[in-house]
Z-matrix of the N, CA and C atoms (Angstrom, degrees):
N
C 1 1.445
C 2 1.524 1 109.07
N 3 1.203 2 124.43 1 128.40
C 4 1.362 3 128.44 2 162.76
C 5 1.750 4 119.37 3 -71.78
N 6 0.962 5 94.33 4 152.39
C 7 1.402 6 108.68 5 163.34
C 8 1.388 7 137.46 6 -61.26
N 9 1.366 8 134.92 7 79.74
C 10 1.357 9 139.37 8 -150.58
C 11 1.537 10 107.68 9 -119.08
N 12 1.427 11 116.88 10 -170.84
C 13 1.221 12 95.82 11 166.76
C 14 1.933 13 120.49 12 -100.69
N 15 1.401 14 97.63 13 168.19
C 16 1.767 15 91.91 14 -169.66
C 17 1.387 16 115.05 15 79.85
N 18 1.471 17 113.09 16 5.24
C 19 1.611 18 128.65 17 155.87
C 20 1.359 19 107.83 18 -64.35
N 21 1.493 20 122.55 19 155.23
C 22 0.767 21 128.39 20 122.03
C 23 1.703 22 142.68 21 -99.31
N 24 1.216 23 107.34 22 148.42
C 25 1.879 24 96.09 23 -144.17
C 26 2.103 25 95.64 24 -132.67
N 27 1.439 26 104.74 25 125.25
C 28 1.232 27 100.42 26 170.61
C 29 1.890 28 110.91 27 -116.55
N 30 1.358 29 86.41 28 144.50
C 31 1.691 30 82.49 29 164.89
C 32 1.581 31 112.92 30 -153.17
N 33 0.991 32 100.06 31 -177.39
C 34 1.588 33 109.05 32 175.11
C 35 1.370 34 101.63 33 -92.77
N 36 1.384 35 127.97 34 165.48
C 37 1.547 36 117.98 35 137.84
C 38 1.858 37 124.49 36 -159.30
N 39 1.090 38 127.94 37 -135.14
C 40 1.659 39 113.66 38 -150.57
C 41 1.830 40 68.10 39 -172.82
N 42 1.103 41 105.33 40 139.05
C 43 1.611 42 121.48 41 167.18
C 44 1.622 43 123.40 42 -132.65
N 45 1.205 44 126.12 43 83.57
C 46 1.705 45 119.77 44 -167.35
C 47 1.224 46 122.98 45 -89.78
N 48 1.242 47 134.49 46 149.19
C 49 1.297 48 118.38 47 154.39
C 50 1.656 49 127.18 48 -68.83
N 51 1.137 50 139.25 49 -160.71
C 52 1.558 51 152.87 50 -176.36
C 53 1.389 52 97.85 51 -53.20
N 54 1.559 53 109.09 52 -72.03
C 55 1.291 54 134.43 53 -172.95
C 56 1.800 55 115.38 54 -45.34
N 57 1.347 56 111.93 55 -34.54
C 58 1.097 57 123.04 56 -174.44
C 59 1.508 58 120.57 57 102.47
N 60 1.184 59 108.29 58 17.47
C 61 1.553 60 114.37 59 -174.77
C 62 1.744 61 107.94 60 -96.79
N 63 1.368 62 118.97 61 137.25
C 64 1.481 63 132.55 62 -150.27
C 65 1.691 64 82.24 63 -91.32
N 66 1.200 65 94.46 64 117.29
C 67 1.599 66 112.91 65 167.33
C 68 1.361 67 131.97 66 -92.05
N 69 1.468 68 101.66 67 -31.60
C 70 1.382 69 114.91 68 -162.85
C 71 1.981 70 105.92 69 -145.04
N 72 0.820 71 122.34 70 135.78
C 73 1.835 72 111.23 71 171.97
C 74 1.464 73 123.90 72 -164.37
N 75 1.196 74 129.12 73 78.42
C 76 1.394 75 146.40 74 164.35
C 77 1.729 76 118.66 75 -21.23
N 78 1.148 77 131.66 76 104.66
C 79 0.844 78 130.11 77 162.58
C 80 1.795 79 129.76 78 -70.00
N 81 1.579 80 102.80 79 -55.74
C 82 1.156 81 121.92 80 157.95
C 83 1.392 82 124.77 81 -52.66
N 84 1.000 83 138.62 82 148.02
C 85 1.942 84 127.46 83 174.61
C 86 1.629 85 105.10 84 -84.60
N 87 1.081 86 133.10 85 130.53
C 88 1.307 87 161.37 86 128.07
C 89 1.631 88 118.05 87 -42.23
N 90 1.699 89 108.83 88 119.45
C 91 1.429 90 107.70 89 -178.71
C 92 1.526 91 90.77 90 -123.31
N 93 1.731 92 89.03 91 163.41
C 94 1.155 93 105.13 92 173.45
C 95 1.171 94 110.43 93 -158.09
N 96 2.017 95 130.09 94 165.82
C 97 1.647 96 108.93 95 172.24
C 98 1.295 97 90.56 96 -114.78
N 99 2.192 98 91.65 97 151.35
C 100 1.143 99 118.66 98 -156.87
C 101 1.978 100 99.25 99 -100.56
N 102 1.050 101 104.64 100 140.53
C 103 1.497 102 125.71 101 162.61
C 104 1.055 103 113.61 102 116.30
N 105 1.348 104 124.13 103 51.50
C 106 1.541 105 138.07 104 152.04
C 107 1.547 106 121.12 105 79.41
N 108 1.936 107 85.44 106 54.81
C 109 1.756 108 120.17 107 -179.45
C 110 1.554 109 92.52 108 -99.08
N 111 1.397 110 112.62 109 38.31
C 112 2.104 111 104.32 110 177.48
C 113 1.615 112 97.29 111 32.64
N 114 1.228 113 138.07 112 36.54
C 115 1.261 114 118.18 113 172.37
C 116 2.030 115 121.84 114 -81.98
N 117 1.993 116 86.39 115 -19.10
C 118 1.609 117 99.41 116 -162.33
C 119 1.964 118 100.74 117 -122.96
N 120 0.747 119 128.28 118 -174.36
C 121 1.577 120 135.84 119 156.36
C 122 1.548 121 89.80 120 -65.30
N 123 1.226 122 132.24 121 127.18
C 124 1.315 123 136.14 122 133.05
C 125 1.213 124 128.74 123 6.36
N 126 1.554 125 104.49 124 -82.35
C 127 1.441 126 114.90 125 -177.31
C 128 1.834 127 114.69 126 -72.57
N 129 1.208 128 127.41 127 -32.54
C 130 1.522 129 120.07 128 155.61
C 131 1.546 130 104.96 129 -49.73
N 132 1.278 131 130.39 130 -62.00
C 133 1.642 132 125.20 131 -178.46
C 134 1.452 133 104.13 132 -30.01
N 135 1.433 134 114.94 133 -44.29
C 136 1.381 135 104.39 134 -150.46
C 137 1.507 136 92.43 135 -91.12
N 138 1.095 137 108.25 136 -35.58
C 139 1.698 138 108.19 137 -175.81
C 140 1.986 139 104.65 138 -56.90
N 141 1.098 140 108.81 139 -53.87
C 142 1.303 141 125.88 140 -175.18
C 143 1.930 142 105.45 141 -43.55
N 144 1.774 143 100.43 142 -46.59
C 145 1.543 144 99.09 143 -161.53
C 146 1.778 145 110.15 144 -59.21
N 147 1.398 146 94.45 145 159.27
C 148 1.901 147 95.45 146 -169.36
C 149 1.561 148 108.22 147 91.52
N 150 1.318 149 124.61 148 -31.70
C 151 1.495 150 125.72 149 -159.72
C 152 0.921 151 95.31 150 -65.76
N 153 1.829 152 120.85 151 168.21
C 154 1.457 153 149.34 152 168.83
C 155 1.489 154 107.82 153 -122.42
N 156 1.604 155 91.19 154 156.40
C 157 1.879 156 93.32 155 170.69
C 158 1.559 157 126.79 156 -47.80
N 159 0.809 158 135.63 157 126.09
C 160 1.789 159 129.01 158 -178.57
C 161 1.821 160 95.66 159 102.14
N 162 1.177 161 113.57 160 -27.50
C 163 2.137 162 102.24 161 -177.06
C 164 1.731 163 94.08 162 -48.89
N 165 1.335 164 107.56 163 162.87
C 166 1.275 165 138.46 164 142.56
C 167 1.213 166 141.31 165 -120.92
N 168 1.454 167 132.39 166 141.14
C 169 1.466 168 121.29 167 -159.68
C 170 1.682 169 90.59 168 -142.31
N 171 1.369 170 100.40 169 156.22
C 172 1.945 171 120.92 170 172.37
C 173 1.071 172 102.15 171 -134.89
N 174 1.636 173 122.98 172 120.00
C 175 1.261 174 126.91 173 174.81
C 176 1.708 175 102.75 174 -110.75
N 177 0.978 176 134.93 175 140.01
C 178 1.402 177 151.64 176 -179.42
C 179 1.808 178 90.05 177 -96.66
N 180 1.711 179 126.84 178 129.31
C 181 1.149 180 119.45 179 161.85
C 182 1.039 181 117.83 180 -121.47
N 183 1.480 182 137.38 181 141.77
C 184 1.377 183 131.42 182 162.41
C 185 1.666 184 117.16 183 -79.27
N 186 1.090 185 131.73 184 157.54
C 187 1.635 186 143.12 185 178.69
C 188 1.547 187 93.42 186 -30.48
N 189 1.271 188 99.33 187 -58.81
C 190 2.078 189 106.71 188 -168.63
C 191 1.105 190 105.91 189 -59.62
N 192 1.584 191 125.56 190 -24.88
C 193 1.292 192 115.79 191 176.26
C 194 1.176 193 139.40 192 -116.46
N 195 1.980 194 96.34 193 31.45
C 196 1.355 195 104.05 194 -167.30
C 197 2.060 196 97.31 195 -131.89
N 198 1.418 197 96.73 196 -78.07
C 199 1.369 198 96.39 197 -179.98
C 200 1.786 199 94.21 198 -137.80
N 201 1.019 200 127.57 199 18.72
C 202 1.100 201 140.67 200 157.79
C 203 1.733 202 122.76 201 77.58
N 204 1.187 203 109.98 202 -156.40
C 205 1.560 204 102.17 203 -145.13
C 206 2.053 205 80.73 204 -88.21
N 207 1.148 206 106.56 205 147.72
C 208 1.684 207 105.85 206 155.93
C 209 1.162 208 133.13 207 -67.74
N 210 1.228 209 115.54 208 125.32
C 211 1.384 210 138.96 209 -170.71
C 212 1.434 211 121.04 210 -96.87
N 213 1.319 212 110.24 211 87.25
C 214 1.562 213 107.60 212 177.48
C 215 1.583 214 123.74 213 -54.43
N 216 1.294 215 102.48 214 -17.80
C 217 1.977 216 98.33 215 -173.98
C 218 1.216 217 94.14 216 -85.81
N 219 1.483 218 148.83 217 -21.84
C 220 1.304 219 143.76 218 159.55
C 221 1.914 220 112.98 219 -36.36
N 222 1.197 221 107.37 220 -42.20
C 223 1.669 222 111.10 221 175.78
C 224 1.012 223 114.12 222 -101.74
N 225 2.170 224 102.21 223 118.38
C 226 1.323 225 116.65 224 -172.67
C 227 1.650 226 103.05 225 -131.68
N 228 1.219 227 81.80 226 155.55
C 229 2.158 228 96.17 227 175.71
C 230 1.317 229 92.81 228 -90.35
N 231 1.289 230 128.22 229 133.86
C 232 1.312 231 156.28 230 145.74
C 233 1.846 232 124.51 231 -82.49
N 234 1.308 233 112.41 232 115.58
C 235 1.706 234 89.68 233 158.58
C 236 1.737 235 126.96 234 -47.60
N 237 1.400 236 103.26 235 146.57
C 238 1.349 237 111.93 236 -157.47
C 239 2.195 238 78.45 237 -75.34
N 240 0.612 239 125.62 238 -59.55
C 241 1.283 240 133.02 239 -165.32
C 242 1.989 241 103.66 240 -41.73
N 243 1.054 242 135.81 241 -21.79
C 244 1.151 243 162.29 242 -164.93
C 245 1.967 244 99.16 243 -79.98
N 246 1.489 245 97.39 244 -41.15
C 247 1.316 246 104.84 245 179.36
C 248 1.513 247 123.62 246 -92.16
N 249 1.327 248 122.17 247 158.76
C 250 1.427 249 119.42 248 164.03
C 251 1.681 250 118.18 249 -51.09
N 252 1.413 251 137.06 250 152.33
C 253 0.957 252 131.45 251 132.96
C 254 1.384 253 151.50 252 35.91
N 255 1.681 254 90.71 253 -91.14
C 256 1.683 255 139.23 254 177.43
C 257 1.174 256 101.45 255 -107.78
N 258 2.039 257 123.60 256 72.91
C 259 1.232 258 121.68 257 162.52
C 260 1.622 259 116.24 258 -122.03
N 261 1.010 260 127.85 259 143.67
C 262 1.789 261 108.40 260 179.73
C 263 1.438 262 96.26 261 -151.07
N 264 1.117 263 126.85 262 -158.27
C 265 1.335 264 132.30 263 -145.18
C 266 1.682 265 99.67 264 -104.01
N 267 0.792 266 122.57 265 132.29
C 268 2.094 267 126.16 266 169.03
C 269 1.439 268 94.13 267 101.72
N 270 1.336 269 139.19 268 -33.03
C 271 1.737 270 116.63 269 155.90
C 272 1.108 271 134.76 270 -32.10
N 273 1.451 272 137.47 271 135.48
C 274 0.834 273 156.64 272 -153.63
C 275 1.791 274 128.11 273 -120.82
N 276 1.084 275 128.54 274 122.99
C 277 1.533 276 98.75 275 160.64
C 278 1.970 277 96.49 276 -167.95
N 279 1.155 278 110.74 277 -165.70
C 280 1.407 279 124.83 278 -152.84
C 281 1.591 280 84.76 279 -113.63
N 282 1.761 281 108.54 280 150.01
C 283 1.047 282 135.16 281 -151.11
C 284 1.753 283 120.51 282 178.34
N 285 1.703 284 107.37 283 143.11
C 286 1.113 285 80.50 284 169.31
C 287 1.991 286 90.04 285 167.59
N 288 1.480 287 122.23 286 162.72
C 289 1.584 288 97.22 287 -169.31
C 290 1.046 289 102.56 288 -72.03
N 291 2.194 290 106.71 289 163.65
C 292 0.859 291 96.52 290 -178.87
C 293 1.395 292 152.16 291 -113.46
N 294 1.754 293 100.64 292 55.73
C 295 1.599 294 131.04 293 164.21
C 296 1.585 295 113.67 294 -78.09
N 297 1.775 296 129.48 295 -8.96
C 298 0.904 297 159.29 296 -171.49
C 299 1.085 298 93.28 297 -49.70
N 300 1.873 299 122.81 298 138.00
C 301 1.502 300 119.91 299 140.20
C 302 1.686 301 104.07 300 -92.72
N 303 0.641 302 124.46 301 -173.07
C 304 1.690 303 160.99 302 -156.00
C 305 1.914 304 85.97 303 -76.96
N 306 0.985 305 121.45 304 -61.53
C 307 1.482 306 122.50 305 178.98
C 308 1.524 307 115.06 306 -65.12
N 309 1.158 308 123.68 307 -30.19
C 310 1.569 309 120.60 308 173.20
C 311 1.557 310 112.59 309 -73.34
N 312 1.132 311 127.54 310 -16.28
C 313 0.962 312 119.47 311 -168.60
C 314 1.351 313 126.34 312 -77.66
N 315 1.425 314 134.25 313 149.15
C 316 1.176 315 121.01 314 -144.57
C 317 2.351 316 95.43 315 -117.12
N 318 1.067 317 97.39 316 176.58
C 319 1.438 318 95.30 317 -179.01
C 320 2.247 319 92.02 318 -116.88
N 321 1.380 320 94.80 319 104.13
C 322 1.746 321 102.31 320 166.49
C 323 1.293 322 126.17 321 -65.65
N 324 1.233 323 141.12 322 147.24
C 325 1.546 324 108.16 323 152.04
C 326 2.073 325 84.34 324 -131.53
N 327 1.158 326 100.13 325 148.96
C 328 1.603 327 124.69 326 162.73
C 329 1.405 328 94.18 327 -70.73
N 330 1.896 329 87.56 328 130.49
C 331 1.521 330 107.15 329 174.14
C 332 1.286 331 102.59 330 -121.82
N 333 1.665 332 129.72 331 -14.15
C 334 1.441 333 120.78 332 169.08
C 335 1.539 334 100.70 333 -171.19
N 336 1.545 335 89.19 334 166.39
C 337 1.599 336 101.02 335 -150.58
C 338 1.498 337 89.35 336 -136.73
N 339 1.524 338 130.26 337 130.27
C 340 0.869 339 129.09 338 155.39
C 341 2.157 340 115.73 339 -118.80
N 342 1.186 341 105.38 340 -150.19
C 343 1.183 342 109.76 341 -179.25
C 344 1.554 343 104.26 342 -72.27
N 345 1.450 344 105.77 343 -64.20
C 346 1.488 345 132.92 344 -178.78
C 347 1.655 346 116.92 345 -59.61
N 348 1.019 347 94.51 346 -52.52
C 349 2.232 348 111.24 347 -165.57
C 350 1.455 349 89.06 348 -135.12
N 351 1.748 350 68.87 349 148.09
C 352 1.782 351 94.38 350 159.93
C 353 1.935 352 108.01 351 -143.88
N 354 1.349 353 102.85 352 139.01
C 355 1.220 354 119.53 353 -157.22
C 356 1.523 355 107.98 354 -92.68
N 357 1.111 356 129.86 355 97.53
C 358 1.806 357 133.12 356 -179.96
C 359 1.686 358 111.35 357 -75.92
N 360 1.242 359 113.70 358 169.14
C 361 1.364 360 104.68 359 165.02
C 362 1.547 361 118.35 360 -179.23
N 363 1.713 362 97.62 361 97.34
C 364 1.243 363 115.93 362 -159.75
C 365 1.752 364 124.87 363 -55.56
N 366 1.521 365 105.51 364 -4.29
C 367 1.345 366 98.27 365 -173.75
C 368 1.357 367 95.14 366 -80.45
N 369 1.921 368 102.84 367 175.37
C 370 1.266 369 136.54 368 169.40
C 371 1.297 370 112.38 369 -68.04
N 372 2.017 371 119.36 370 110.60
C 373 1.453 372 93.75 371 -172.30
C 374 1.534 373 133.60 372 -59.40
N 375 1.255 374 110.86 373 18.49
C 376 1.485 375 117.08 374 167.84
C 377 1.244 376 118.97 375 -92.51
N 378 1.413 377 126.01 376 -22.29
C 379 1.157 378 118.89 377 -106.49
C 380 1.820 379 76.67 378 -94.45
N 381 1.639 380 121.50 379 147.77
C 382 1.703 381 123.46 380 153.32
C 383 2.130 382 71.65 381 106.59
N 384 0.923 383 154.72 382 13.33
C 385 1.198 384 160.93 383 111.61
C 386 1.078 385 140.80 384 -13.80
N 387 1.391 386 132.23 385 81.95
C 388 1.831 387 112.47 386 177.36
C 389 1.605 388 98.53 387 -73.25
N 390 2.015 389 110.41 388 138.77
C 391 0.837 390 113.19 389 172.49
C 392 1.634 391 116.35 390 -104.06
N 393 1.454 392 132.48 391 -148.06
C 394 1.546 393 137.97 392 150.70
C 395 1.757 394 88.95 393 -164.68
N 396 1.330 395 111.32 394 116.49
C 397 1.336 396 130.06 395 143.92
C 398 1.574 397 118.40 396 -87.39
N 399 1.562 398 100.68 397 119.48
C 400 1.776 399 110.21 398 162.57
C 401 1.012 400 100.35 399 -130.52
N 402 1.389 401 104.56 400 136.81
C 403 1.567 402 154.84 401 -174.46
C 404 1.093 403 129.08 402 -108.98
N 405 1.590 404 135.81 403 113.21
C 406 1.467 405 124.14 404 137.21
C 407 1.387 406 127.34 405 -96.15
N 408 1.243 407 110.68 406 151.86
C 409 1.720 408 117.41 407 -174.87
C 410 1.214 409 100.00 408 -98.72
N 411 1.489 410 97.50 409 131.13
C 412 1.975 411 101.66 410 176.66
C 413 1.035 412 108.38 411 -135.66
N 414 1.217 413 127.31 412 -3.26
C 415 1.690 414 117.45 413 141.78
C 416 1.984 415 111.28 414 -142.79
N 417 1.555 416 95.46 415 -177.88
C 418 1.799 417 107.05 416 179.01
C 419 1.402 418 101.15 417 176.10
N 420 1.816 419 98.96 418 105.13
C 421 1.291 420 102.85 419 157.77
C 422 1.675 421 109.38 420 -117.80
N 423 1.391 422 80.58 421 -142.74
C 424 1.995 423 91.82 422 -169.02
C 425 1.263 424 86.21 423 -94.81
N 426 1.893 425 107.20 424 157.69
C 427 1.780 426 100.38 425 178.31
C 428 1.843 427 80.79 426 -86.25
N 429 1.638 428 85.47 427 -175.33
C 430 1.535 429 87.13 428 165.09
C 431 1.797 430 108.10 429 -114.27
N 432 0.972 431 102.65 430 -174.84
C 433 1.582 432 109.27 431 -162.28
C 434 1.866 433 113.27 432 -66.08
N 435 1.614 434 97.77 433 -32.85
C 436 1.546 435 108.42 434 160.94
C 437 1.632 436 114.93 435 -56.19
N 438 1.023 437 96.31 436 -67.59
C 439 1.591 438 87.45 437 171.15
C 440 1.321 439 145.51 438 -51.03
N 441 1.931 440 100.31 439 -37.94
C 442 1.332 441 94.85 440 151.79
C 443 1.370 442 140.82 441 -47.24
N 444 1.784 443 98.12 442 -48.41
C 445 1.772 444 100.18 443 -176.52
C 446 1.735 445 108.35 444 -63.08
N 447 1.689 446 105.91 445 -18.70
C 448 1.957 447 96.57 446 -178.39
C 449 1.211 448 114.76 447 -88.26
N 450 1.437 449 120.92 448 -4.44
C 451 1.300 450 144.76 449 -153.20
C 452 1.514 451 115.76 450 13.09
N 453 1.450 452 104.51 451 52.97
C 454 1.395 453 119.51 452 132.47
C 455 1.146 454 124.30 453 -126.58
N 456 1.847 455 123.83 454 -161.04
C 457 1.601 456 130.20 455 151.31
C 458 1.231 457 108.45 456 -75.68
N 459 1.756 458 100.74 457 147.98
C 460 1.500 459 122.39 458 -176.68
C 461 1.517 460 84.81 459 -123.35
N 462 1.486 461 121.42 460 139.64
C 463 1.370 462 126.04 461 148.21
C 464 1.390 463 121.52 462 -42.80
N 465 1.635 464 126.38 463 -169.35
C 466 1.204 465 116.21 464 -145.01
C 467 1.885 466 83.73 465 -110.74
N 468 1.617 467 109.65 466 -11.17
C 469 1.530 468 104.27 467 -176.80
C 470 1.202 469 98.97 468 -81.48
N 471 1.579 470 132.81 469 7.64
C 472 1.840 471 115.93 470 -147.62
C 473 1.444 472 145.61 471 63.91
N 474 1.909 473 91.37 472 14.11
C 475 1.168 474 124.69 473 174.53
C 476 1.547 475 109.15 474 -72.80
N 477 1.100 476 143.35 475 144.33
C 478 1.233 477 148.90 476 178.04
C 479 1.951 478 108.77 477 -85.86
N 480 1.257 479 140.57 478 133.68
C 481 1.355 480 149.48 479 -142.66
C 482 1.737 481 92.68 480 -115.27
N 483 1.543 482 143.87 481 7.70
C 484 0.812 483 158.55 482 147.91
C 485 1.543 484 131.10 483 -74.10
């Protein structure tokens, strides 16, 4: 079966930066549904469509087409008092003003902690990044009709993969 859209499509893959250094690497296969359910980078979807089990694909990404360009107004000093306690640097959590629904909100992580401030910083740690995703496909079936209406993958119990 090829890869069409309303597939569902698993693969492995290898994620690098510019330089060539392995950022990211899946052992397990990763599914997702195919035909422009935001499940994949865009441009891999498109590279991917037509494929068969065993193809391989290399997508070259730019910032715009990955997690995008870096955003300096995303990194802000906070009063240290603003925070818990027990905060230090590589924590993480969700954020965002607070006129915010639930979807605006951004994922922070603390990059430094002093007495006074602590420094957040809402981008994607990729994000302003050229990447290269390679891929193999190791499976592609039909989604099923549940999945369509969630427009993602559901496991094989009807468990949701989210």
């Amino acid at each position: 079966m090829k890869i069409a859209k309303d597939t569902v499509v698993s693969l492995r893959y290898e994620l690098f930066d510019a330089e060539g250094e392995l950022l990211e690497k899946v052992e397990e296969p990763v599914s997702y549904l195919h035909g422009g359910y935001d499940g994949i980078f865009p441009l891999v979807e498109e590279e991917l469509h037509g494929k068969a089990v065993g193809d391989q694909c290399r997508v070259t990404m730019q910032p715009d087409d990955a997690f995008g360009e870096y955003d300096h107004t995303l990194v802000m000093v906070e009063p240290r008092s603003a925070f818990p306690q027990e905060i230090e640097a590589g924590m993480q959590f969700e954020g965002g003003p607070e006129s915010a629904d639930d979807e605006d909100y951004l994922l922070y992580t603390v990059v430094e902690v002093d007495d006074d401030e602590v420094t957040v910083d809402g981008n994607h740690p990729l994000a302003g990044k050229t990447l290269t995703f390679n891929c193999t496909v190791t499976g592609v079936r039909p989604a099923t009709a549940e999945e369509l209406a969630h427009g993602h993958v559901h496991d094989g119990e009807g468990g949701h993969l989210h």
